[in-house]
VOBA-1610 file (N, C-alpha, C; in pm, whole numbers, padded with zeros to 5 digits, always signed):
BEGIN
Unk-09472-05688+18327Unk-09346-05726+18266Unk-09330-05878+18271Unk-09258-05911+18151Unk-09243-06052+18185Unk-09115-06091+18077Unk-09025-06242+18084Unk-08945-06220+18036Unk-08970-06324+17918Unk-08889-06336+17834Unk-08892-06415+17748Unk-08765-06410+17669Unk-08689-06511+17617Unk-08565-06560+17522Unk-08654-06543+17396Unk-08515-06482+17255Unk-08603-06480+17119Unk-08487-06536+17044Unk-08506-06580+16944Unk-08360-06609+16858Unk-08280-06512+16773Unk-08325-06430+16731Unk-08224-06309+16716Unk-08220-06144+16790Unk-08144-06083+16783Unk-08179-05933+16849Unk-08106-05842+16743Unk-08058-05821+16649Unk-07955-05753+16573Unk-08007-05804+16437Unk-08077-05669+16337Unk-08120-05680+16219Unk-07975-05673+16145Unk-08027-05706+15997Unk-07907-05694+15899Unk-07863-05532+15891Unk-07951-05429+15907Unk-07892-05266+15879Unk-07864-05238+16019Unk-07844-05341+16121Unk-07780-05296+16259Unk-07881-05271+16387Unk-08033-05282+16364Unk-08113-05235+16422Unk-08131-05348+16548Unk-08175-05267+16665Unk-08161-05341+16811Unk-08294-05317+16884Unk-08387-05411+16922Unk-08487-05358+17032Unk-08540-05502+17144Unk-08474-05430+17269Unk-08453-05549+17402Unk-08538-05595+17470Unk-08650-05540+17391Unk-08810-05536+17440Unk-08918-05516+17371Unk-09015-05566+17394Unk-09151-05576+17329Unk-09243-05476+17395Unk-09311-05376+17378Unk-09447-05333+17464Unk-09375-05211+17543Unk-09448-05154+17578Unk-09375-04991+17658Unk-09506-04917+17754Unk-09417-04915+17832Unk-09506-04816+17979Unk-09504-04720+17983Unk-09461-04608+17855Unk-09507-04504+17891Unk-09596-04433+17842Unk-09732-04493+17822Unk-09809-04479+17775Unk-09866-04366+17719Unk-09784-04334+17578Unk-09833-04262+17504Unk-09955-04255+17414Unk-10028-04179+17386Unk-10151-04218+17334Unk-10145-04205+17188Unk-10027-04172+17149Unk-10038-04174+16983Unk-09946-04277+16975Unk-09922-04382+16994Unk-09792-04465+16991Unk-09818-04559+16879Unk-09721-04548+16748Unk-09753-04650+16654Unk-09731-04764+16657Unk-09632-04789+16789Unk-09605-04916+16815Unk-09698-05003+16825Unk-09822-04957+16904Unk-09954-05055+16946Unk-10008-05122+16834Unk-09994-05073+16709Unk-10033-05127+16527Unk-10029-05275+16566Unk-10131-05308+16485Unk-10148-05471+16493Unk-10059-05546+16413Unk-10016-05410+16301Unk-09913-05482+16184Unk-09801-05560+16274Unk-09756-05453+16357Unk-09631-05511+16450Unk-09633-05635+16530Unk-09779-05732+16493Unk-09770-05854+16612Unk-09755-05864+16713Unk-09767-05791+16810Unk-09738-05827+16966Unk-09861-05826+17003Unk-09806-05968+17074Unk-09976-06058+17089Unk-10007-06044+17246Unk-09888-06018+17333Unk-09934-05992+17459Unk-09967-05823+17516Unk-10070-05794+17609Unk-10059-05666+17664Unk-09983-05604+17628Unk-09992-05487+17542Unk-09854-05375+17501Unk-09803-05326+17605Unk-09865-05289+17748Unk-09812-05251+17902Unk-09738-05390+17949Unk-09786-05518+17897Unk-09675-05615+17952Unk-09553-05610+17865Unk-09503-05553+17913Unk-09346-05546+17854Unk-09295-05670+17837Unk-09261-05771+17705Unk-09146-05861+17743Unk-09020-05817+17717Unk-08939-05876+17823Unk-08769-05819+17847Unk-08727-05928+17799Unk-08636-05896+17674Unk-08598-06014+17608Unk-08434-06018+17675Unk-08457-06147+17766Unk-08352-06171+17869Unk-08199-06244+17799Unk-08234-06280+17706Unk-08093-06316+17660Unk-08064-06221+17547Unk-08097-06113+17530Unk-08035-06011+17446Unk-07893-05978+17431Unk-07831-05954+17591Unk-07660-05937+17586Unk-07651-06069+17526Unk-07622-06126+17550Unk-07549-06303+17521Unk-07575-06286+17362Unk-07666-06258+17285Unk-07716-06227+17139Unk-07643-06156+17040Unk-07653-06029+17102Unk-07533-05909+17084Unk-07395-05958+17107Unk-07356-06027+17211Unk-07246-06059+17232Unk-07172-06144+17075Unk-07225-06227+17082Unk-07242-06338+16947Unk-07234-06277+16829Unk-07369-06175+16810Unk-07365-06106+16663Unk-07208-06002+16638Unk-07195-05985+16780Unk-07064-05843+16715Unk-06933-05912+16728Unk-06950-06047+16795Unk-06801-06105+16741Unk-06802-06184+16605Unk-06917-06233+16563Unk-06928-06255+16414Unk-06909-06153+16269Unk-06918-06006+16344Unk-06960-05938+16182Unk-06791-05888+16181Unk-06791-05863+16061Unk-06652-05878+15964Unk-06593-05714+15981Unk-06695-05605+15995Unk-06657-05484+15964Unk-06763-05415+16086Unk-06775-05300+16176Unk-06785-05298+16255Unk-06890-05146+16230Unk-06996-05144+16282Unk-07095-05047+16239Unk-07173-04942+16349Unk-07300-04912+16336Unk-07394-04833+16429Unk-07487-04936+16458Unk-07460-04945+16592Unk-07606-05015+16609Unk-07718-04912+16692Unk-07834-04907+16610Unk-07954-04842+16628Unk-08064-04919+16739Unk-08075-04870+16826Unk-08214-04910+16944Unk-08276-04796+16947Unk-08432-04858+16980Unk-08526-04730+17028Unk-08638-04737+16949Unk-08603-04770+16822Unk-08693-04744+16721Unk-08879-04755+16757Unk-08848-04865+16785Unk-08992-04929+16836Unk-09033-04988+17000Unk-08906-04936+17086Unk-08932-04981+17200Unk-08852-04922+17250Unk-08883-04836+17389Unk-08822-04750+17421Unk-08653-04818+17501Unk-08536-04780+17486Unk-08485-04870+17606Unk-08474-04868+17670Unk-08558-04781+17778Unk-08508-04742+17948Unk-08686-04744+17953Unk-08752-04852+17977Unk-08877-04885+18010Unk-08770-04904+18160Unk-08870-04874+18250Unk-08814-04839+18425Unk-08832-04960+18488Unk-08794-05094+18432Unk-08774-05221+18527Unk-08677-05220+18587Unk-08612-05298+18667Unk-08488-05365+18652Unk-08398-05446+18585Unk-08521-05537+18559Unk-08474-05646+18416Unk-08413-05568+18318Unk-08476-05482+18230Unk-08439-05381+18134Unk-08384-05260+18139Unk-08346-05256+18261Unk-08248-05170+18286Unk-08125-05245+18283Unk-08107-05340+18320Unk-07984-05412+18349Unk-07930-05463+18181Unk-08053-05519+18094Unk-08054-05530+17995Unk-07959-05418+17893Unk-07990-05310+17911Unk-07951-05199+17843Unk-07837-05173+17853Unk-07799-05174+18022Unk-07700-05133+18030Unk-07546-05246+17950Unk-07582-05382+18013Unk-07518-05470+17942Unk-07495-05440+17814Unk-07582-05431+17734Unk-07582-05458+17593Unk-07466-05328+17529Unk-07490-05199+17614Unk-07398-05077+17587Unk-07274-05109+17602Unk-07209-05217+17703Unk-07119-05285+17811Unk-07066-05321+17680Unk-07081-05427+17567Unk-07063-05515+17487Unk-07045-05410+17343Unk-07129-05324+17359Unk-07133-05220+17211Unk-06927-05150+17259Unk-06962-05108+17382Unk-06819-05021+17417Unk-06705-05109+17425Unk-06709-05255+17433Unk-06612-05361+17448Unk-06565-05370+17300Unk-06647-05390+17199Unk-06648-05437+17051Unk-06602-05298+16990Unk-06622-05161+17061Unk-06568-05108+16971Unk-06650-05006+16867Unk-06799-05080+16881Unk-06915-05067+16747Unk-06952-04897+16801Unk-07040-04848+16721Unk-07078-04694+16782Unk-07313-04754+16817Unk-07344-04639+16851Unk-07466-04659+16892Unk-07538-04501+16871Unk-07659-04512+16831Unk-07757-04419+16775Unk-07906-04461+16854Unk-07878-04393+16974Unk-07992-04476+17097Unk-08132-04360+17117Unk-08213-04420+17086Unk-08317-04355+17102Unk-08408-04336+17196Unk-08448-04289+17301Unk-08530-04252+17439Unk-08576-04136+17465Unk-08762-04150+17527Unk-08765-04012+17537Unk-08812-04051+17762Unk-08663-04123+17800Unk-08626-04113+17925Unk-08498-04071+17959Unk-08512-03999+18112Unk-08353-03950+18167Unk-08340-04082+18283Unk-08364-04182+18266Unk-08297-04263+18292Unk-08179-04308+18167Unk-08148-04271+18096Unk-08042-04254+17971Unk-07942-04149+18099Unk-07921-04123+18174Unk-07847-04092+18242Unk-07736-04169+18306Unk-07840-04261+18347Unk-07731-04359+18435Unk-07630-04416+18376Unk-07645-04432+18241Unk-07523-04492+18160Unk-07448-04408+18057Unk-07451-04284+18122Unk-07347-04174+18077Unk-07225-04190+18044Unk-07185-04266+18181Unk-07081-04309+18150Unk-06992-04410+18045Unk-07057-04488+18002Unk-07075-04582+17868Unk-07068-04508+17736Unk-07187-04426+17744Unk-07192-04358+17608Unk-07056-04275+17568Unk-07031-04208+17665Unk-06897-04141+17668Unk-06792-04232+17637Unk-06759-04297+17674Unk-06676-04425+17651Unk-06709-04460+17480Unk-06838-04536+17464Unk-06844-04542+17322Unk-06796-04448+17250Unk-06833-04313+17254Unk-06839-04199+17201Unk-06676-04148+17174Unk-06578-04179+17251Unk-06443-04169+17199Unk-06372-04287+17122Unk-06440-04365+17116Unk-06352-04474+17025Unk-06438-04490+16896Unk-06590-04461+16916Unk-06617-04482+16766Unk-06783-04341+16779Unk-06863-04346+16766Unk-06949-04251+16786Unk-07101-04276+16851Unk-07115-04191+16931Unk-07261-04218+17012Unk-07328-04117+16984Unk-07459-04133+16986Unk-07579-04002+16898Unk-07679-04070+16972Unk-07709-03997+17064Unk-07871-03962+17122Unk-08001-03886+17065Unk-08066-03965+17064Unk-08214-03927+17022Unk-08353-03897+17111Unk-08372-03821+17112Unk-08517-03834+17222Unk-08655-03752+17099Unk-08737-03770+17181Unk-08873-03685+17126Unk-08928-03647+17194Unk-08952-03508+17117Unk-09034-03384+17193Unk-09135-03328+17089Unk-09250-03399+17213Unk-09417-03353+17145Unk-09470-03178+17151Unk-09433-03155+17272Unk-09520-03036+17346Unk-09457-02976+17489Unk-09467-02829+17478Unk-09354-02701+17557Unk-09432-02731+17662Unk-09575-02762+17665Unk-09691-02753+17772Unk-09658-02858+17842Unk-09612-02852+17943Unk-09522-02949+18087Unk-09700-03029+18118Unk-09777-02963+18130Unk-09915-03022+18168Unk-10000-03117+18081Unk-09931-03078+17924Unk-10037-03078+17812Unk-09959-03258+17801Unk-09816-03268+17824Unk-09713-03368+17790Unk-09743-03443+17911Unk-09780-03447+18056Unk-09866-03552+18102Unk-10034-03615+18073Unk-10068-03517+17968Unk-10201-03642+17945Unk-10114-03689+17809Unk-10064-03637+17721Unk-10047-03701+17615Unk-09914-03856+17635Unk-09816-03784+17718Unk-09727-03891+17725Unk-09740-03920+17898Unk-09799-03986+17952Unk-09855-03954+18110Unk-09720-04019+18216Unk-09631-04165+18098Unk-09557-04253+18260Unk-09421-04172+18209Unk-09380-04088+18148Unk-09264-04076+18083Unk-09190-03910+18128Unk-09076-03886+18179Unk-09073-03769+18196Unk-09087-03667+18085Unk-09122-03557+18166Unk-09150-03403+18055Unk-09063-03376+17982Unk-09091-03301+17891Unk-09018-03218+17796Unk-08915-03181+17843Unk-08920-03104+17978Unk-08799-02983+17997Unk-08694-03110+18067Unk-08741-03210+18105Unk-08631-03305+18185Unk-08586-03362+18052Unk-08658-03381+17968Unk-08563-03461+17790Unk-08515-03318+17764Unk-08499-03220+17764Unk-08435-03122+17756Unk-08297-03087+17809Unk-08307-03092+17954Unk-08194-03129+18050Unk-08064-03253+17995Unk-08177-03363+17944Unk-08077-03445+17901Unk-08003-03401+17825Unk-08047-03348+17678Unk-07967-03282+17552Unk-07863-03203+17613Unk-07924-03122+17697Unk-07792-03039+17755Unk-07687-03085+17804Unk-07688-03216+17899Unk-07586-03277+17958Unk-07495-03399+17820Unk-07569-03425+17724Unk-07506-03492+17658Unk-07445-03378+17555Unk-07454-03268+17514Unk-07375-03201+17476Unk-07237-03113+17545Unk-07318-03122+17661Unk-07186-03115+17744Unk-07080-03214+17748Unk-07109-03358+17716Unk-07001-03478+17768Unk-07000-03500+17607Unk-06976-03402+17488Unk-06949-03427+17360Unk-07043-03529+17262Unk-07118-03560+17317Unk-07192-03662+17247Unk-07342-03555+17165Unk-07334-03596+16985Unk-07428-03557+16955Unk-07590-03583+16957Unk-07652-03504+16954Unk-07815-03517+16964Unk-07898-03470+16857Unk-07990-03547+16868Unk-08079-03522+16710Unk-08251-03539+16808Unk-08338-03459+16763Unk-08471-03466+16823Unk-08577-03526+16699Unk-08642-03564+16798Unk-08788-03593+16646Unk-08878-03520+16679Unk-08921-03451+16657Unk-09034-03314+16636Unk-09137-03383+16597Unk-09185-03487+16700Unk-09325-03511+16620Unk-09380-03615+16740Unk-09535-03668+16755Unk-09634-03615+16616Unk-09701-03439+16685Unk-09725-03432+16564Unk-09851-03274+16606Unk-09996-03284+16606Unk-10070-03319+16706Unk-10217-03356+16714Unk-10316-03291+16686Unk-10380-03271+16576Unk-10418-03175+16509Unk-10555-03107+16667Unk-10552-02985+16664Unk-10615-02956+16768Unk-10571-02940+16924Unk-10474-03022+16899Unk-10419-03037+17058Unk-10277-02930+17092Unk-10186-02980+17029Unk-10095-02909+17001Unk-09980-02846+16868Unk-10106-02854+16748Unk-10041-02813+16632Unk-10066-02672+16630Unk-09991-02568+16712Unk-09957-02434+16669Unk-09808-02363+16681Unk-09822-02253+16651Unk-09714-02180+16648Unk-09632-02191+16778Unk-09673-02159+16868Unk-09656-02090+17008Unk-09563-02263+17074Unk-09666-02378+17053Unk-09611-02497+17096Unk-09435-02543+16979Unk-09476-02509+16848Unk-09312-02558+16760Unk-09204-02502+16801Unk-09250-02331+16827Unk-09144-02245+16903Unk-09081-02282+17002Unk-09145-02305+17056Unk-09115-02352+17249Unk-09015-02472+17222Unk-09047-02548+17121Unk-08991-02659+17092Unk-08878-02649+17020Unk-08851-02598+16944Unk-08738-02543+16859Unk-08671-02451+16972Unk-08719-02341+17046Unk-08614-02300+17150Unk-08555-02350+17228Unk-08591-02468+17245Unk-08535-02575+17395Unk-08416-02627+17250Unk-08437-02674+17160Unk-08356-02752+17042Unk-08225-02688+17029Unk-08245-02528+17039Unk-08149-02428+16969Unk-08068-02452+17087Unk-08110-02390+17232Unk-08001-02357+17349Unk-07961-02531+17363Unk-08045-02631+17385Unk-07952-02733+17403Unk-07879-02791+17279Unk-07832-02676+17144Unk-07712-02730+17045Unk-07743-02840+16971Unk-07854-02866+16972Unk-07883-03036+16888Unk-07813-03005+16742Unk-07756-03125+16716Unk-07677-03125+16595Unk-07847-03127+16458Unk-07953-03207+16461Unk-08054-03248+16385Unk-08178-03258+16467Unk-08273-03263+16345Unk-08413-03248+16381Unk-08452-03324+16308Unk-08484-03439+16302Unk-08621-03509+16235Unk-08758-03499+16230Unk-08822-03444+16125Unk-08933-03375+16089Unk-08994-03418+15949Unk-09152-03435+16032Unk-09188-03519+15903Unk-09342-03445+15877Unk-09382-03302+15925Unk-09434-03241+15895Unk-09547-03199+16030Unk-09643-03127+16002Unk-09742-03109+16140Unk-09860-03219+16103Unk-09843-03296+16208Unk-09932-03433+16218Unk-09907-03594+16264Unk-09967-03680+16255Unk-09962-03820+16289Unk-09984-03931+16229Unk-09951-04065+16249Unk-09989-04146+16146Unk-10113-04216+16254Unk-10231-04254+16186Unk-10264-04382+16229Unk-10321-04500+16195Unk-10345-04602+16254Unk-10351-04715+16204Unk-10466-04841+16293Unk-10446-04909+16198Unk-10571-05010+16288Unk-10453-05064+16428Unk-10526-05042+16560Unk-10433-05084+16671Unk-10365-04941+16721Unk-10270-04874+16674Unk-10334-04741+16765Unk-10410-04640+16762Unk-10486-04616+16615Unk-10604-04559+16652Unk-10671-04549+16712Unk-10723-04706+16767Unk-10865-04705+16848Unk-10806-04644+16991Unk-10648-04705+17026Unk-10633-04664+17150Unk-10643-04492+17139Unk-10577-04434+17111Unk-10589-04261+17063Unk-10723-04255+17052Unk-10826-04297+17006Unk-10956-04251+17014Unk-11028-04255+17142Unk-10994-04369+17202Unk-11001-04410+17344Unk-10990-04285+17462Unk-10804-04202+17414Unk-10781-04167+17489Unk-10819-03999+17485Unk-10896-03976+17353Unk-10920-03876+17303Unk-11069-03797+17380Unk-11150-04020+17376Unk-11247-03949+17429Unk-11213-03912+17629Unk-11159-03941+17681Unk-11073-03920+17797Unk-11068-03783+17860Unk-10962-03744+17780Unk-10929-03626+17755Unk-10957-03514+17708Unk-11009-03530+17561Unk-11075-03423+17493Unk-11192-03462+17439Unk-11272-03457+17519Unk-11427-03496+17476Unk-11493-03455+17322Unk-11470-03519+17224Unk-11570-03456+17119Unk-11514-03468+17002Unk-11396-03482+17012Unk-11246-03404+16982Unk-11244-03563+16878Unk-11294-03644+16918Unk-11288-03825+16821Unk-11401-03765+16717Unk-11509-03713+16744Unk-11600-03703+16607Unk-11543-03606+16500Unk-11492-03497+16473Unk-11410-03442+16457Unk-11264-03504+16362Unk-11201-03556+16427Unk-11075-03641+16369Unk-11193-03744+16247Unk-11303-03825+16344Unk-11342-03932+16246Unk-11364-03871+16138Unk-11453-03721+16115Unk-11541-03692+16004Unk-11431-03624+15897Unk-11315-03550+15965Unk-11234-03565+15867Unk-11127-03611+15852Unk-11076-03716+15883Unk-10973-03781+15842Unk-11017-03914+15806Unk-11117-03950+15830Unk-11202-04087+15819Unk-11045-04198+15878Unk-11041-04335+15786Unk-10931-04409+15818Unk-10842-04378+15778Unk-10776-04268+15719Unk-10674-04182+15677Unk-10515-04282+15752Unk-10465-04286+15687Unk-10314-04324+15753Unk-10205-04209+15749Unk-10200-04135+15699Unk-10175-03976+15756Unk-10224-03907+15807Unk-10241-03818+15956Unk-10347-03709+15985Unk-10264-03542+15934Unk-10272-03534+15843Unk-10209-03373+15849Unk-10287-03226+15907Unk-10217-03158+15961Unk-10320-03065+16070Unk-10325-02968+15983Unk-10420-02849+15987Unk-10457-02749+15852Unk-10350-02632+15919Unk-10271-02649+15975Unk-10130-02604+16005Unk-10026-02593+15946Unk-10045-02760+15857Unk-09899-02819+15813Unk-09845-02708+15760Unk-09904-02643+15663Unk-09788-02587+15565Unk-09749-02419+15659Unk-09807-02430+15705Unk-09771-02235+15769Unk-09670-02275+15901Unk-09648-02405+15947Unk-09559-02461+16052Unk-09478-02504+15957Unk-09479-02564+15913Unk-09355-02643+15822Unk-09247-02521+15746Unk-09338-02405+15710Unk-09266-02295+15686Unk-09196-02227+15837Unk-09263-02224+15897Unk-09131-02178+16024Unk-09085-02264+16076Unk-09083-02420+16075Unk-08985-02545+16080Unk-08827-02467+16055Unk-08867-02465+15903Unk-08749-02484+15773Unk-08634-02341+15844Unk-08749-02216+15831Unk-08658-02077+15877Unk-08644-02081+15934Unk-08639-02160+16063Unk-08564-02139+16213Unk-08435-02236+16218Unk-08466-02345+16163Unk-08362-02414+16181Unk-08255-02422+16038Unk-08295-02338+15959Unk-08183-02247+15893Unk-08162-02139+15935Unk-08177-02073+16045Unk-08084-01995+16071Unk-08029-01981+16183Unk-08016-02081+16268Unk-07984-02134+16373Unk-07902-02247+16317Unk-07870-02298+16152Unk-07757-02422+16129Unk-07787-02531+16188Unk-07915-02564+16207Unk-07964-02677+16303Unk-07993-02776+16139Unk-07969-02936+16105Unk-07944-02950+15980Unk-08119-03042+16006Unk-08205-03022+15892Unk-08335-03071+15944Unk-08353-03195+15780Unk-08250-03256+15706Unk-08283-03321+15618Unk-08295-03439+15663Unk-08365-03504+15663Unk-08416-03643+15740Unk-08336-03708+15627Unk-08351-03704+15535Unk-08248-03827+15461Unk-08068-03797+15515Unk-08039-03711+15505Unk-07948-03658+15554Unk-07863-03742+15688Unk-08001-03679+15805Unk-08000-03754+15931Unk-07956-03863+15934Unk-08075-03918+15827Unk-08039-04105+15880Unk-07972-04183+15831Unk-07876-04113+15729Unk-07754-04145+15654Unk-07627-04121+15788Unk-07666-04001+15856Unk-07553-03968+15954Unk-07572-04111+16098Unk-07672-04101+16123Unk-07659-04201+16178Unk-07648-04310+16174Unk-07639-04355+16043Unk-07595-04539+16044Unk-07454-04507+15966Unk-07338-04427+15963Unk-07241-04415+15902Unk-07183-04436+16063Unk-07104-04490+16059Unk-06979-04576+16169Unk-06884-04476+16104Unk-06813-04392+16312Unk-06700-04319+16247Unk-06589-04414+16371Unk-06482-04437+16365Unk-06379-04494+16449Unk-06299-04398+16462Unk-06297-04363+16600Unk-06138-04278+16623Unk-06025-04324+16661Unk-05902-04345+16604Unk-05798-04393+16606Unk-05710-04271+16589Unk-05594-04243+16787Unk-05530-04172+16794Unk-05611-04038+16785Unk-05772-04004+16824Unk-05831-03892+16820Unk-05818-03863+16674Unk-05815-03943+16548Unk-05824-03878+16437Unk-05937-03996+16391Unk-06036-03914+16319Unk-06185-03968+16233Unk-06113-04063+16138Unk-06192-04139+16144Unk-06226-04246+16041Unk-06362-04263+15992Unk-06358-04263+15887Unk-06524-04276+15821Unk-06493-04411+15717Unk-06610-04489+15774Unk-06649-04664+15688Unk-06815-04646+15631
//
C-alpha cells in the first residue's frame, strides 16, 4: 500500500474510486487490463489520501444533488487502515450533503459503516452491491483467495435488507469449466431469492479478457487447474468475450427463476435505478 494525492475523485455521471490496485486477489479481475494504466503493482494499492477533502469540494459545488457510484473498479473496503478510514469519511460527507450512494463490495467489512448507510438511506437512497461467483465456499478461495466467501457476502445482503437498504448482485463471471453449471447458478440464485435482493446484473455465462488480465488468469489457471490454459487458448484464442457452451441453457434458467421469484434482472433497467437520486422529504419520495 502506499499513498498518493490525485486531482480529481468524482466523474461527471457521479462515479467515485479511493483507490488504485486491490488485494483481493481475484484471478479473473478486469481491473489488472493494461487499458486501465496503473503503472504500479496492482497488490500495491494506492490510497488516494486526499479523496474526502475532494468529495468534500465536488458536493458543495454541484447545483442539483445525485448518486454517487464507488466500487466499480476498486473495491472500497481493501482491509488497510488508510482506506478504511478513507471510506468511511467520504460516506461521512455523502450523508452530510445529503447525496445518495450505490456502493459496490464483495467485502463484510461494508459492515462497519452500517451505520452511515442507514443514515444515507433515509434522507436520500443507499443500494448495495456485491458479487457472487460460486456456492462452492472452497471453489471461491482459489478463485477469489484474500476476500470473504460467498455465504459471508450473503450474510451481508441479509443484514442490509434487514436495515431497509436495497441490494442488487452481479452474477458473474462464469469460468467456463470451472464453475459454469447448473448446480453452481442455483446455489447462487437461492442465496439471491432468501436474501430479497431487489436486482441481478447479468451479462450471460462467461468472462471478458484482455491483454493484462489474461495472462494473470492464465497464470493462475496454470496453478490451479493444470491444462485447463491449453484448452481456453485453443478455443477462445484472444477472444475478448469467453462465452461457456452453457451460455444459452443457463441464461434460460437465469431469466425463469428470477421471473418468478420478481427478482428484476434488466441490466439497463438496473443501472438506470441506480444513478436516479431519490430524496426523502417528510418520509415522502422524491424522484430527480
Amino acid at each position: 500500500m502506499h499513498l498518493g494525492e490525485v486531482k480529481g475523485i468524482l466523474s461527471a455521471s457521479g462515479g467515485m474510486n479511493i483507490s488504485r490496485g486491490c488485494t483481493h486477489g481475484c484471478i479473473y479481475c478486469d481491473s489488472r487490463s493494461k487499458c486501465y494504466r496503473i503503472e504500479h503493482d496492482f497488490e500495491d494499492v494506492q490510497i488516494k489520501s486526499n479523496a474526502p477533502l475532494l468529495l468534500e469540494d465536488a458536493l458543495k459545488r454541484k447545483r442539483k444533488k445525485c448518486m454517487i457510484g464507488t466500487g466499480a473498479m476498486s473495491d472500497p473496503y481493501i482491509p488497510v487502515p488508510e482506506n478504511l478510514a478513507n471510506i468511511r469519511a467520504c460516506l461521512e460527507i455523502i450523508e452530510k450533503h445529503g447525496f445518495g450512494i450505490a456502493i459496490q463490495t464483495k467485502s463484510d467489512l461494508i459492515l462497519r459503516d452500517l451505520d452511515l448507510l442507514v443514515s444515507i438511506n433515509k434522507k436520500a437512497k443507499c443500494i448495495v452491491q456485491t458479487t457472487l461467483t460460486t456456492y462452492d465456499e472452497d471453489l471461491c478461495k482459489i478463485i477469489e483467495p484474500e476476500v470473504c466467501g460467498t455465504k459471508k457476502r450473503f450474510e451481508v445482503l441479509k443484514i442490509m435488507r434487514e436495515n431497509g437498504i436495497q441490494t442488487i448482485v452481479w452474477l458473474d463471471p462464469f469460468l467456463p469449466y470451472i464453475n459454469d453449471n447448473k448446480e453452481n447458478l442455483c446455489g447462487l440464485l437461492d442465496y439471491c431469492i432468501e436474501a430479497g435482493v431487489y436486482g441481478i446484473i447479468f451479462f450471460g455465462i462467461g468472462l471478458t479478457l484482455r491483454e493484462g488480465n489474461r495472462e494473470y488468469f492464465y497464470l493462475k489457471l496454470d496453478e490451479h487447474f493444470p491444462g485447463l490454459k491449453k484448452i481456453y487458448q485453443k478455443k477462445y484464442g484472444f477472444n475478448y468475450e469467453i462465452k461457456s457452451e452453457n451460455n444459452k441453457m443457463l441464461t434460460r434458467v437465469f431469466y425463469e427463476i428470477c421471473g418468478k421469484n420478481k427478482i428484476v434482472c434488466n441490466n439497463d433497467a438496473l443501472f438506470e435505478y441506480m444513478h436516479t437520486y431519490e430524496e426523502k422529504i417528510n418520509n415522502q419520495l422524491c424522484l430527480f
